[in-house]
C-alpha positions, 0 to 999 in steps of 0.5 A, spaced: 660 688 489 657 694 484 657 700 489 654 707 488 661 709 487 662 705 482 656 707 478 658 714 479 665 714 477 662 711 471 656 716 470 662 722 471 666 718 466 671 715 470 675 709 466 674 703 470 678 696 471 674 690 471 675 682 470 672 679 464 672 672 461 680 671 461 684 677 462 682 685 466 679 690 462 679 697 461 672 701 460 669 706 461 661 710 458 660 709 451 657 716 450 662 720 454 667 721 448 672 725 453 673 718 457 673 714 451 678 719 448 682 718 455 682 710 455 685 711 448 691 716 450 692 712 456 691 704 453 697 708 447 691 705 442 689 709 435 683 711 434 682 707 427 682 701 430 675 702 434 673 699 441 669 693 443 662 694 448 661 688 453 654 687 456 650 684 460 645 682 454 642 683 447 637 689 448 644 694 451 647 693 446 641 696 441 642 703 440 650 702 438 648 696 433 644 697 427 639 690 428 635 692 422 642 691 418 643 683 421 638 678 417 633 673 419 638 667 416 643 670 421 641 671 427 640 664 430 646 663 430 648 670 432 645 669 439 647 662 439 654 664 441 652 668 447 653 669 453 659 668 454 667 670 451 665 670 443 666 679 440 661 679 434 662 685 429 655 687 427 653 693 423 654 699 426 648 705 427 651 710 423 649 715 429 654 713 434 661 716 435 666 714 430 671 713 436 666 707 438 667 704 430 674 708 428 674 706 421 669 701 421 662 701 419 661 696 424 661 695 431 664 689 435 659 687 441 659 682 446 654 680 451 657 677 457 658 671 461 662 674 467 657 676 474 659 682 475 659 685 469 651 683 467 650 686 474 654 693 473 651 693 466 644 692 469 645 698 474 646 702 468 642 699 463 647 700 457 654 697 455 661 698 456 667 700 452 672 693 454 678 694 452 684 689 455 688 692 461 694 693 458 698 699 454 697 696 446 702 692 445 703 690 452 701 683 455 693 684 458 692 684 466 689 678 468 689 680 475 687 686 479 694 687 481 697 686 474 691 693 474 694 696 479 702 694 477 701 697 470 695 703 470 697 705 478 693 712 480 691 713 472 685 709 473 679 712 476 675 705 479 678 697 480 674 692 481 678 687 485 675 681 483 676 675 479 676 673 471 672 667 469 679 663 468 679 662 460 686 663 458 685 668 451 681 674 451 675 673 447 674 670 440 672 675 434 667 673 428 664 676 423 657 676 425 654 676 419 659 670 415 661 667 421 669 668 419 673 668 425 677 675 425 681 673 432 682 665 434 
């Protein structure tokens, strides 16, 4: 499923469509900040709000996370909560561009359950910005043609395949207290 046109788009900072756990989403390299400011503008989204990574494990997800800021006590349950449809806001590393955090000091991350996405984070050994497929404000996409229907030519790369079936986007927890921020 994951092609060398699709790792190169990617690489060149494309913005790409995928499924995830419930709904399609839109994403694009993490450290390109010309995608990441193009996947905001197109998304109608501010950048105060800050975007969510999605990989395919913990490891992925470090040079974006400040892991020496999560306590021993925490982290049991932190991993205990992964793979699979659950966003955690974590600390931030204070090196990463702030259209990653927007005017947070943290980063939401998850590690996901979706195939697809654990092989194409794989092959690029990093994670991807996950934000929903849809203008903000708007339904999310839950198929690769609702994708095709809202976005049309202004997406570089879409993934025809499907979401993993759940019925709401990813819960959102605080992942140092364990306070749900998005049921």
């Amino acid at each position: 499923m994951i092609d060398d046109t699709l790792i190169n788009t990617f690489l060149r900072g494309g913005i790409i469509a995928y499924p995830t756990e419930a709904v399609f989403g839109l994403g694009c390299d993490p450290d390109n900040e010309q995608a990441i400011t193009r996947l905001l503008h197109l998304k109608n989204r501010s950048v105060e709000k800050g975007l969510i990574l999605i990989a395919g494990n913990y490891s992925q997800l470090l040079p974006y996370v400040n892991d020496r800021a999560i306590p021993a006590s925490r982290r049991k349950d932190i991993f205990a909560r992964w793979p699979g449809a659950v966003t955690q806001v974590m600390p931030a590393n204070s090196s990463i561009s702030t259209l990653l955090t927007g005017q947070h000091k943290t980063i939401a991350v998850r590690v996901t359950q979706h195939p697809i996405i654990i092989e194409l984070c794989a092959k690029l050994n990093k994670p991807i910005i996950s934000t929903s497929a849809n203008v903000s404000g708007q339904p999310h996409a839950c198929s690769w043609q609702q994708v095709e229907q809202i976005f049309a030519d202004q997406i570089d790369y879409l993934i025809k395949g499907e979401t993993l079936g759940l019925s709401q986007p990813s819960t959102i927890i605080n992942a140092l207290t364990g306070a749900i921020l998005r049921a």
